[in-house]
C-alpha positions, 0 to 999 in steps of 0.5 A: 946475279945480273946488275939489275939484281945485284942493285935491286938487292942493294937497294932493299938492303938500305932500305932494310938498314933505314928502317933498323936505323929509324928503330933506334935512332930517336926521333926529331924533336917535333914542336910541343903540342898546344894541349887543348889547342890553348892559343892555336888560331885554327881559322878566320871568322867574322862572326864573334871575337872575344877578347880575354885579357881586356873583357871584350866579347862582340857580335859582328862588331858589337859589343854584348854589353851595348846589345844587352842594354839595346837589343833582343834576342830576336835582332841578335839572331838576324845579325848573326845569320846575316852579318848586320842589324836589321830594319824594322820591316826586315825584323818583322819578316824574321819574327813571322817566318822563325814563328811559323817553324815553331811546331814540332813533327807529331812523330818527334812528340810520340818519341818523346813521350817514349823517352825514360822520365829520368832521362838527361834532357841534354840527350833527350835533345841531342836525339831529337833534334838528329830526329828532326832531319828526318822531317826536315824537307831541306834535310841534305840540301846544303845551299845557303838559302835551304840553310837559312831556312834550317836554321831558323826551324832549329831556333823554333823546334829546339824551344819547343823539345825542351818545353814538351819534353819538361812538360811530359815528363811532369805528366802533362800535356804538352802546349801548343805555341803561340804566334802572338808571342815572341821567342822567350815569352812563347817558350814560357808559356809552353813550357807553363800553359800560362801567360809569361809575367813580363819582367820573367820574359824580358830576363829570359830574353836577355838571356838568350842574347848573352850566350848566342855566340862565344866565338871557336868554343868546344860546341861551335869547333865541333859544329864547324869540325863537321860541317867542313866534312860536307855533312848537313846542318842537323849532324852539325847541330847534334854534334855541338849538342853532344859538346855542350852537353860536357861538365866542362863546357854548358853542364857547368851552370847546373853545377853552379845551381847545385852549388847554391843549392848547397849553400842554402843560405847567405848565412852559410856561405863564408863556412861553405867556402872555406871548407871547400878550399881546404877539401880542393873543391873549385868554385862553380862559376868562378874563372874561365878558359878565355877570360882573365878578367871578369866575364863581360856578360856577368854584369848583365846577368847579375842585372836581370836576377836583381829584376827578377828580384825585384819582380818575386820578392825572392832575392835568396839565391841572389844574394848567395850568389853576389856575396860567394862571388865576393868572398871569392874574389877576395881570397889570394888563390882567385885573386893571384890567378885572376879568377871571376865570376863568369857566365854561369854564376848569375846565369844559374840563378837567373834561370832558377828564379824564372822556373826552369828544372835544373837539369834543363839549364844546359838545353836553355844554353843550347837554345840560345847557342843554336843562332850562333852554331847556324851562323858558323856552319854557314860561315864554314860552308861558304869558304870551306876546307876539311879541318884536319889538325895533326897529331904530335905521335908520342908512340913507337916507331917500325915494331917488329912483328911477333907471330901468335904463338911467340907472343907472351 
């Protein structure tokens, strides 16, 4: 063997002993995985910041609770899409332009109208809105200004899936809308044929305003995750729609509904409670992934269900509610892990006093969270890089080979 040979042997003979030695040599140890990503920072944004531990959430610098009592949905989503408050005239223009995208494709109404009457409408959304690309002349055009104007036909057609969908497979017809309404008030007469009761649109509204934007959020990750692929606007917007549509993320208010439900009765609500900690049943509504004090949009929430009490005489589920909450925040379990109410909790009787189906409650989530998903693909466009986290490998290492037939 020439000394060409005999190094090429040896060299393939270390690399067949590296490779044994990595079989049976135990790995490095490797830093543990933040399980569920818990207290990772994965990027930078201007949009939204939420502070936990004080109760702080804000919106390009403002706080909700300051929009709440002075802004409307309209103005929140001009101020996420462009990063400040806008004058009147800019405001108008806005309105104007987000009203003219409010009709659907007449071929999105036939494929509703087609959709099992039984179907979630969380996923009767999800396809109608990857549906919408197809006519949406704009489509695959990723530049900011086609982007500015995706996103404001999502805002529109989004309302107008939910109430078409609700209204077909009632057996009706569904409404054109109208353009002498603004947002909360068109999509209650679309989804009712009647003229919106003030009080009714001004809580939906709010509404609206309170759960735009939450910062990285499972339905916001996951519409900033594709979008740093290169993919368009509508795959990003389906994607956040598949997210949210999770028990764990935007189906939760609808379980808080079903929990009220269940009560039936502020009588019952002390027997229901204690029966449901001694069978290990949580408390829809009650605690939060982020928040470790009570959630900043709850008090606004619990506002708007006194003034829609105040506006039907019908106070049942809202007193349920306030009275599960402080039976709740009393007990030693919530009290030692500083468990409060958080969106959810006033946002299912809220939404339940103003007529909406209980398992449309999500797609209300959805249509307010649209202006905040928008805002983060723009976001993530403008300065993007591919997000590709890595995994910690839990798995074997260099497995020999097993023909078939030695195979057991």
């Amino acid at each position: 063997m020439n000394m060409h040979g005999r190094a090429g042997y040896a060299l393939s003979a270390m690399r067949l002993l590296k490779r044994e030695d990595e079989v049976s040599k135990p790995e490095a140890a490797k830093p543990a995985a933040a399980k569920g990503m818990a207290g990772m920072v994965v990027g930078d944004t201007s949009v939204g910041y939420v502070d936990g531990a004080e109760g702080i959430l804000e919106y390009r610098g403002y706080d909700i609770r300051v929009l709440a009592e002075n802004s409307t949905f309209e103005e929140v989503a001009y101020l996420l899409w462009n990063g400040r408050l806008p004058t009147a005239q800019e405001l108008q223009a806005m309105k104007a332009q987000a009203r003219a995208c409010r009709f659907l494709p007449q071929e999105v109404i036939t494929a509703l109208r087609i959709m099992p009457k039984n179907a979630d409408p969380m996923a009767v959304m999800r396809t109608a809105v990857s549906m919408l690309a197809h006519y949406d002349p704009e489509s695959e055009d990723n530049t900011p200004v086609a982007h500015q104007h995706k996103a404001c036909r999502l805002l529109g057609q989004i309302s107008d899936v939910v109430a078409a969908y609700e209204r077909i497979r009632r057996g009706e017809e569904p409404i054109k809308p109208r353009m002498d309404l603004d947002h909360a008030a068109n999509f209650l007469w679309m989804l009712t044929g009647e003229d919106p009761e003030p009080l009714a649109a001004k809580a939906l509204d709010q509404y609206l305003l309170l759960l735009a934007e939450h910062e990285l959020n499972a339905s916001t990750f996951t519409a900033r995750v594709i979008a740093s692929t290169g993919s368009e606007l509508h795959s990003a917007i389906t994607g956040a729609l598949g997210a949210l549509k999770g028990p764990a993320h935007g189906a939760a208010v609808q379980e808080a509904m079903v929990q009220f439900l269940e009560i039936g009765s502020p009588d019952n609500v002390e027997n229901w409670f204690e029966k449901g900690r001694a069978e290990g049943r949580r408390v829809m509504g009650i605690g939060h992934r982020v928040y470790k004090v009570r959630d900043p949009r709850a008090g606004a929430l619990m506002k708007n269900v006194k003034m829609m009490v105040d506006a039907t005489g019908e106070r049942r589920w809202f007193d349920i509610a306030s009275r599960l909450e402080a039976v709740a925040t009393q007990d030693p379990y919530f009290k030692d892990r500083n468990l409060s109410a958080n969106v959810d909790f006033y946002s299912a009787p809220l939404l339940y006093s103003i007529g909406i189906p209980v398992d449309a409650f999500t797609c209300m989530f959805a249509m307010s969270r649209i202006v905040g998903w928008t805002a983060h693909v723009y976001e993530q466009q403008s300065d993007n890089r591919l997000i590709r986290p890595l995994g910690n490998y839990t798995g074997q290492h260099q497995l020999p080979w097993t023909p078939m037939e030695q195979r057991k």
